[in-house]
N, C-alpha and C positions, 0 to 999 in steps of 0.2 A: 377389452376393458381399458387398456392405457390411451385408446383413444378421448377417452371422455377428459383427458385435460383439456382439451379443446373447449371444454364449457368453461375453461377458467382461460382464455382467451386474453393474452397479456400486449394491453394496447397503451400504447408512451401518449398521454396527456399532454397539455402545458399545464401545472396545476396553477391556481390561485396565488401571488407573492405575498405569502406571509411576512409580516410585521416582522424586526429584529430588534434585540432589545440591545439598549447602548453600554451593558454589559451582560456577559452569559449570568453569571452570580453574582448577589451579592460578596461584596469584600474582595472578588477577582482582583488576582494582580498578577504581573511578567514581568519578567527583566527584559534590557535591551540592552544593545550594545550596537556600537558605528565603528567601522573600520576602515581605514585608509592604510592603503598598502601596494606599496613600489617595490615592483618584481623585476629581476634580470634573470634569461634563460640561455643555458647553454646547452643550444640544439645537441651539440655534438658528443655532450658527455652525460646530456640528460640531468644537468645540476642546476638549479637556481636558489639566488639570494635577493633575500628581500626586506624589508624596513615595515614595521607595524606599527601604527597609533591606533589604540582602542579606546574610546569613552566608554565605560560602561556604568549603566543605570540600575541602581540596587530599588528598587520598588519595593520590596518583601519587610515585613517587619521585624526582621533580623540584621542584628551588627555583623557586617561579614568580616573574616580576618583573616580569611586565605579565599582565594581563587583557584580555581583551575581550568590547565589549558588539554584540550585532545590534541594528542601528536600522532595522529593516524598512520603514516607510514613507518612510522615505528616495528609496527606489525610485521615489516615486512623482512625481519631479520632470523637469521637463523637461532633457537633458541627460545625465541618469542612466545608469549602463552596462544598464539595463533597458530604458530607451527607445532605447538604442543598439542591444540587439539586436534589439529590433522591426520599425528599420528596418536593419535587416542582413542578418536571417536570410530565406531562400526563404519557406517558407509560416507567416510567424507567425501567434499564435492571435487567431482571427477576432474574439474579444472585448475585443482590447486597440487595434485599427486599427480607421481609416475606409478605405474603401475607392472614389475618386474615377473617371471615365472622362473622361482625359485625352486629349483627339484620337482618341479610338475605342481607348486605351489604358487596362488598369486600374492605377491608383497605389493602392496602400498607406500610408497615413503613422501612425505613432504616436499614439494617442488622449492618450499620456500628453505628448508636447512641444505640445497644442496645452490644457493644464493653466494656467488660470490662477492668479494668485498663492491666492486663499482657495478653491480646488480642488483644490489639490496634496496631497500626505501629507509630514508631517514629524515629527520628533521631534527634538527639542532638551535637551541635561543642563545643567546646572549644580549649584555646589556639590555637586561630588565630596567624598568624605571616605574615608578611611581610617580606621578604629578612632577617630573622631572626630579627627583632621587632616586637613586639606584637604591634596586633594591637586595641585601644581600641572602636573606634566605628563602632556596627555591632547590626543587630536586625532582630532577626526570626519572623516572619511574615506568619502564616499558611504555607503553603510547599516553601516558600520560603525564604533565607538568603540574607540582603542586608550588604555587607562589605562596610562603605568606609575606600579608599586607605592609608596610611599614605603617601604615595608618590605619584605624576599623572604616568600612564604607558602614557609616551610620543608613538605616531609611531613607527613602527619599533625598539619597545625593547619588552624586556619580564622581567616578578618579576616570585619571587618564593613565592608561597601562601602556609603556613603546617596550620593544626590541626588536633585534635583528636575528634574524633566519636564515638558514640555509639548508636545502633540501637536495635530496635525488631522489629522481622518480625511479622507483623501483621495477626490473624486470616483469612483465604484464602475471600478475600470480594470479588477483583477484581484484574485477570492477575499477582500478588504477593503475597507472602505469604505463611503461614506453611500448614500442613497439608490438603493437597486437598480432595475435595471427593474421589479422585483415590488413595486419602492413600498417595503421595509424601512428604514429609519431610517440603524438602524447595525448593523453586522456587523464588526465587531472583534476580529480576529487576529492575532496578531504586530502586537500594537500597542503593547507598553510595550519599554524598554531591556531585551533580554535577555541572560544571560551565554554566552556561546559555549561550544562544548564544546570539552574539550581529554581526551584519552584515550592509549590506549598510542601512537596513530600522530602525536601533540601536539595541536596548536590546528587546528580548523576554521573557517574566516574568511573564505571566501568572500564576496562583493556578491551581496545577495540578485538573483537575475533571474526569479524567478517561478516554480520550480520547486520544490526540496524540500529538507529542512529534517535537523537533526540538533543533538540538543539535550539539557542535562543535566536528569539526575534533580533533583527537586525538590519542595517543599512550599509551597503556596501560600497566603497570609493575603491576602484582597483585600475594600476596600472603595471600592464605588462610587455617587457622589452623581450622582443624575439626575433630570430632572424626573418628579415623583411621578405625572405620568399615564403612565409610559412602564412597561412591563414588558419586566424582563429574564431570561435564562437563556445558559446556557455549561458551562463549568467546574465541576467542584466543588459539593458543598452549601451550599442558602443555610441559613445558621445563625440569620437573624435575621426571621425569616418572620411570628412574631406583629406585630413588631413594625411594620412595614411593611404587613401586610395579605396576602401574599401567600402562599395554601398553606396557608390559616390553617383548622385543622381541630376545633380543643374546642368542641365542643356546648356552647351555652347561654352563650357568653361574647359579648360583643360586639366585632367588627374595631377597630381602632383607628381612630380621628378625626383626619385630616388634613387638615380642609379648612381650616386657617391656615398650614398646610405647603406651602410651591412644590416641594421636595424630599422624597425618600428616600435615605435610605444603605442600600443592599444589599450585605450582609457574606457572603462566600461562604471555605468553604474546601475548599482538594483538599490530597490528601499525596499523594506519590510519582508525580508526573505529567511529561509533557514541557512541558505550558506551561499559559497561561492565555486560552481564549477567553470571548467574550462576543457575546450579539447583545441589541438593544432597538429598543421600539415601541409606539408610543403605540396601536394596535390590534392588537395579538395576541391571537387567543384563546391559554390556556392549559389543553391536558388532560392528563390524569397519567393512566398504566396499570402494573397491576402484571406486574412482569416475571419471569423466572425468578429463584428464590433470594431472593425479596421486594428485588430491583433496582426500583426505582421509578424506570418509562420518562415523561419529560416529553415534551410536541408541542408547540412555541409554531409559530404560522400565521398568516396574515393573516383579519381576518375578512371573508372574500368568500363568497358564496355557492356560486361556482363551483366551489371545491376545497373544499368544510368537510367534502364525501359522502366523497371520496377521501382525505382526511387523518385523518375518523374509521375509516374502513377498515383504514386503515393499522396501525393500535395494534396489533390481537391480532396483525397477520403480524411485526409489530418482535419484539415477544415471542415466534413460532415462530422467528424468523433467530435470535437472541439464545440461544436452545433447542439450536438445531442445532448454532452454534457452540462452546457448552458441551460439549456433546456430540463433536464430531469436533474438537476443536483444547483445549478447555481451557475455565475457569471464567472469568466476567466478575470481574477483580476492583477493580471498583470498588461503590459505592452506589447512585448512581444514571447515566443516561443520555439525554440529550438532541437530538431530534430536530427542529433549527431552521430554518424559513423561512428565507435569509438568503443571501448569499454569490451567485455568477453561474452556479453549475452544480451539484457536488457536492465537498470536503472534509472530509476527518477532521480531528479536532483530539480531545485528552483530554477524554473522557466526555463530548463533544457530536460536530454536526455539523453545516456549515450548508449548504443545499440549496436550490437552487429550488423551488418549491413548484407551478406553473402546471402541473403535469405531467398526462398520463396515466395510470391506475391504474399499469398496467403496466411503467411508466420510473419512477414514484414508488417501487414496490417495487424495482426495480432498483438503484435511484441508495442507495436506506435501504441495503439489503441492503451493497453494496459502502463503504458509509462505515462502516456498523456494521461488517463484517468489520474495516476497520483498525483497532477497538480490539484487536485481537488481533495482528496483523503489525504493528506501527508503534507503537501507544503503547502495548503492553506487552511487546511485542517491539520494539524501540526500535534494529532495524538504522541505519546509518548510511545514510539514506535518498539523499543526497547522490551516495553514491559508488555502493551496491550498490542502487539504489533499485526494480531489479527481484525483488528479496525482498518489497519492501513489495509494490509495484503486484502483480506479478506472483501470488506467492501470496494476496494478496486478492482478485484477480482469481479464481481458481482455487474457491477458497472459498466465495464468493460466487457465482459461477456455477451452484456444487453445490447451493446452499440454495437458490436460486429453482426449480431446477428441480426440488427437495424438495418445496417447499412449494406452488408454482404450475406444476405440468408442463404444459408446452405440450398444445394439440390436435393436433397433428401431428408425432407422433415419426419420425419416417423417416429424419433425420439418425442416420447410427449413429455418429455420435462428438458427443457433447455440447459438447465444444471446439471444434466443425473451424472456429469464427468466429477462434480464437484462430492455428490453423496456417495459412488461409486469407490471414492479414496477413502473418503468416509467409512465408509462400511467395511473396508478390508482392514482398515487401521484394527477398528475393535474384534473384528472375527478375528487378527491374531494378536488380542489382545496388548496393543502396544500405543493406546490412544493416552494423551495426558493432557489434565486439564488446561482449558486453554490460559489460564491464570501465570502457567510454567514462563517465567524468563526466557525472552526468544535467545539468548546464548547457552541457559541449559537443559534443552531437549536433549533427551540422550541421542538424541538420532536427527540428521539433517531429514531423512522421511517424513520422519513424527512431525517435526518443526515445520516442513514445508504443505503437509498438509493440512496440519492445522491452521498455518497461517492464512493457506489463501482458501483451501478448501471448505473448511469445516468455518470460517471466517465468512464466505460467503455464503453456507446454509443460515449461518445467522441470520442474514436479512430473507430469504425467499424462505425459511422456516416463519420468520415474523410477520410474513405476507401472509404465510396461509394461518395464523393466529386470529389477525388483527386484521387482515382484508389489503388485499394489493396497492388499491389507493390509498387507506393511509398509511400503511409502509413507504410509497413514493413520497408521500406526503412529507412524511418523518426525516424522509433524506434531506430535500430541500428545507425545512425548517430548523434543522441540525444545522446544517452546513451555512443557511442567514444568520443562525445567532451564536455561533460559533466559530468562523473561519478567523483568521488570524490571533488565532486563542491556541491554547495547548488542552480543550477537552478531555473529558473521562469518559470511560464506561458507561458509569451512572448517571451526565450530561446526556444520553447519548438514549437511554431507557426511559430518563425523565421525558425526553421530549415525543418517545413514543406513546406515554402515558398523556400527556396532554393532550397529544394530537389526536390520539384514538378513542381516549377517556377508558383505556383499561388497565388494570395491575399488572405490573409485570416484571415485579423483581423476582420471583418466582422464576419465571428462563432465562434471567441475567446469571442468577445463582446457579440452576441447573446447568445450562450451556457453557460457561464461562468457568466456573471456579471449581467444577467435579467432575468423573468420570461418568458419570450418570446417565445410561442409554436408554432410549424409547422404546417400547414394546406392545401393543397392543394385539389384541388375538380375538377372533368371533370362536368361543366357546363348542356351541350348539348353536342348533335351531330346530325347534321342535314346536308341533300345532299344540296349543292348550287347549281351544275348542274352535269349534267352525269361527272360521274369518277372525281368527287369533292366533298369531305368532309370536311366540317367544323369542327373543334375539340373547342370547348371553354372550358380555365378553368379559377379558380380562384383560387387567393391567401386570406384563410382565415386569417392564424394565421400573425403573426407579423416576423414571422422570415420568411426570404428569402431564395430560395436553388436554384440548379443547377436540372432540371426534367430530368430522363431517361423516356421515355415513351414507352412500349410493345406493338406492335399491331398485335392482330392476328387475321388470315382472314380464312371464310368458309375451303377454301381448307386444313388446314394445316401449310398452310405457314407464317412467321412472318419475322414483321421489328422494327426496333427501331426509334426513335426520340430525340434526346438531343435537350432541349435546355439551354443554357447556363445563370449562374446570372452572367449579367453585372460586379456587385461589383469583382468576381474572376480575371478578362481578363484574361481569361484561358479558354481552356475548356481540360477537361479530356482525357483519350484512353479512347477507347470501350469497356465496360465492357463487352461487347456480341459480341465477333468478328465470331460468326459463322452467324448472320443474319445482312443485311445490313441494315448501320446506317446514319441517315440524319442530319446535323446540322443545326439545325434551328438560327434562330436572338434570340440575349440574351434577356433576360428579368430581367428587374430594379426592386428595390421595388416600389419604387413610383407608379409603374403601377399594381393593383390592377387586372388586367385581359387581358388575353393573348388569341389569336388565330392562329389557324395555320391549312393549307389543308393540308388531306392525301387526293395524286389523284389516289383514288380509289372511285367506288360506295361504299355507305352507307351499304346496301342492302348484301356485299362480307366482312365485316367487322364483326369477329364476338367478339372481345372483344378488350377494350383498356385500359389499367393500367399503374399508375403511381410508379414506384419504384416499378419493378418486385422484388429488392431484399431484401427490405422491409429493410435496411436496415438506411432510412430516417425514422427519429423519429418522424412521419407522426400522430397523436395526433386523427386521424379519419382517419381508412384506410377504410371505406364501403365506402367513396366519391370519392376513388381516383380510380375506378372500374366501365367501361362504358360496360354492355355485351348485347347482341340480345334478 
């Protein structure tokens, strides 16, 4: 029977370029902010100081009279509320513990409280200013800075915020930091004083603990001093490439002469970004490929022999993912893009990404593919990753999934649901009962498990559950008409359900509610089946779980031959296209929650009936699928 997903046959379109509107909502507003900022790094101790001027643009229709800043390496102190939930939580992430056997017992302890003083991460300000006055009340607060204003930012104005900083990059604990196991130097993210977002639901202020991020629109002016053997990349274009040597492409001119130079200043600029990363290394190689739309894809890598085969591999497939996603979600818009050695596994960050590099062809394509996917969900779709952060994971997940298995289809298709790794987490989550709504705070999952399969797994049934709802195409639909009238926005949920409702013309707050905001699982079950009289079949099922759906139903008979059955959940007034348009399909009368059990004739003998299944495509997050299976 699992073969018949093959009638749901999932073929990648170009769809239609829907219209974008020149705002998502009415009354929509964002803050912004511009920063210019002069970095010195000191390779050798891992410390750098730096100068900040910020404009920042109050849009909102509140008088602000404090600000605040994320001091992200803060985190990285012994003591920390990051090292607190290390040692708190059940199964934290194995890359931030040591892991001891105590009396034949396993202890856990935080990598970060055993941090000493010139291994820790910090950031430090000084001379604050306002519009040029120093400002004097402000107070650091674990990874976070609370300024208040000497002035209110009325509406529609903007101040100018400077100081000075000095940081060190902390021992590689988590996603930042000095020297990785892969040997990279520095991998620097969230590493300078950032301004926190503050939006229609106010300020978001959280203590960084390791998870995810949510951050204003903004334009980036950065210059950073480092030792001149070191090559870097991240963020944004470097503007100053002659100068420095690097990138350096006019025939017939000669590179420029540093060898009285201990330094470089590398001047880089991004507009309209969520932030500002960077990695550096005194052995990178550097290869450049051109990418879709004349995007020009960077690879910085370590020079090993081991990965230089697998890394040059790599370039043309970046360039088909980057294709793909052009194509089914929307256009890259930025210049160029970055795929860096760096970092302890895999992170997106604006127009880069830093990765581990010691991989397998086949997990190196994986790991690009899903980082690259987030410049699309996450930094230009710029959900509030914080709160809804199974929008980001989840639909990147989704995404990302589609394009490998585009571009690199396994040898062994037999799996007839391309996701089932995704429902598989799924489903074990709730058999031992440990599933929470996905509504939960992505910092308080009680368990990184729970947190991580929700986010990406149970994140990505949202959409290929809403496919098999509302029909494949306009799910594809939905994506790319999402992603036109909302990318460099900070969308919702409800942005995100509306525009399934338009596109498809069904209701659907009903599995926003259900999927998103409760524990509430799918269950449906074929009852019986019993003749009532010649060429009359009775079908009964039932509705176990709490959640309601729309039933495709399979039925296939002695000879060979099959039919389908919809019937419809009332809450949509909708009902779908055919998922199966090569066998004929019958609409039956919708069915309500309220009504706990439903019947309906096939007028056929019983006896000619050889099997009947519910969601041939399995692609209903069905919590017991032996019940949904009537055979002879």
């Amino acid at each position: 029977m699992k073969k018949l997903l093959l009638a749901l046959t999932i073929t990648i379109t170009t769809l239609s370029t829907l219209s974008a509107q020149n705002n998502p909502n009415p009354g929509y507003w964002q803050q912004h902010v511009n920063y210019e900022m002069d970095v010195k790094v000191d390779v050798k101790k891992f410390t750098y100081t730096g100068t900040q001027k910020l404009i920042y643009t109050n849009n909102s229709n509140d008088t602000l009279r404090s600000v605040y800043y994320h001091l992200y390496y803060n985190a990285f102190q012994p003591g920390s509320d990051m090292d607190a939930l290390l040692n708190s939580i059940a199964d934290p992430d194995s890359r931030m513990v040591e892991t001891k056997n105590i009396r034949g017992r396993k202890v856990t302890e935080s990598r970060i409280s055993k941090l000493k003083p010139d291994e820790i991460g910090y950031l430090k300000v000084a001379n604050l200013k306002q519009d040029g006055q120093t400002i004097v009340n402000h107070q650091t607060i674990g990874t976070l800075l609370e300024v208040e204003l000497n002035e209110p930012l009325a509406p529609n104005n903007s101040t100018e915020l400077t100081l000075n900083f000095t940081g060190q990059a902390p021992k590689m604990i988590r996603r930042s930091g000095r020297q990785s196991k892969e040997g990279i130097a520095l991998s620097m993210a969230q590493w300078f004083p950032k301004m926190a977002e503050f939006d229609f639901e106010g300020w978001h202020t959280e203590q960084y603990l390791g998870r995810e991020f949510h951050s204003v629109w903004g334009n980036y002016d950065v210059k950073i001093t480092i030792d001149k053997n070191y090559t870097l990349g991240g963020t944004g274009t470097l503007i100053n490439n002659n100068e420095i040597g690097h990138g350096y492409q006019d025939a017939g001119v000669d590179a420029p002469d540093h060898k009285k130079q201990k330094t470089l200043t590398w001047h880089f600029k991004a507009d309209n970004v969520l932030d500002f990363t960077w990695a550096a290394d005194d052995d990178y190689i550097h290869d450049t490929y051109e990418g879709p739309n004349g995007v020009k894809l960077h690879f910085l890598y370590k020079n090993n022999d081991k990965i230089k085969d697998n890394w040059t591999k790599l370039q043309p497939i970046t360039a088909q993912l980057m294709e793909f996603f052009n194509e089914n979600v929307g256009e890259y818009g930025y210049p160029q893009y970055s795929v860096i050695q760096g970092g302890d596994g895999g992170m997106e960050y604006s127009m880069c990404t830093l990765i581990t590099g010691e991989r397998n062809f086949k997990s190196l394509v994986g790991v690009t593919a899903h980082e690259l996917a987030h410049n699309w969900f996450q930094q230009t779709l710029a959900t509030n990753e914080t709160k809804h952060e199974w929008m980001d994971e989840g639909f990147t997940t989704f995404i990302s999934d589609l394009a490998v298995l585009k571009i690199l289809p396994p040898a062994d298709q037999e799996d007839t649901n391309p996701f089932a790794s995704n429902y598989k987490s799924y489903y074990r989550l709730v058999e031992k009962n440990m599933h929470e709504p996905l509504s939960t705070h992505s910092d308080h999952y009680l368990t990184n498990r729970v947190y991580s399969t929700s986010a990406y797994s149970r994140g990505a049934i949202f959409l290929t559950q809403l496919s098999y709802i509302i029909g494949w195409d306009n799910m594809m639909a939905t994506l790319k008409k999402y992603y036109e009238d909302y990318k460099y926005t900070h969308p919702t949920p409800n942005d995100f359900k509306r525009t399934a409702e338009r596109v498809s013309g069904a209701v659907l707050d009903w599995y926003m509610i259900d999927w998103t905001l409760t524990n509430n699982t799918i269950d449906y079950a074929i009852q019986f089946v019993e003749e009532v009289q010649k060429d009359q079949t009775l079908v009964s099922l039932k509705r176990i779980g709490r959640s309601g759906m729309p039933l495709d139903i399979l039925v296939t008979y002695d000879d060979g031959s099959m039919e389908t059955y919809y019937i419809p959940y009332t809450s949509m007034h909708w009902n779908k296209p055919n998922p199966y348009v090569q066998y004929e399909r019958t609409i039956l009368d919708g069915w309500g929650w309220a009504q706990p059990e439903y019947k309906f004739i096939i007028p056929k003998s019983k006896s000619s009936i050889k099997s009947i299944m519910i969601d041939p495509s399995q692609f209903m997050a069905d919590i017991n699928q032996e019940n949904n299976i009537y055979q002879k």
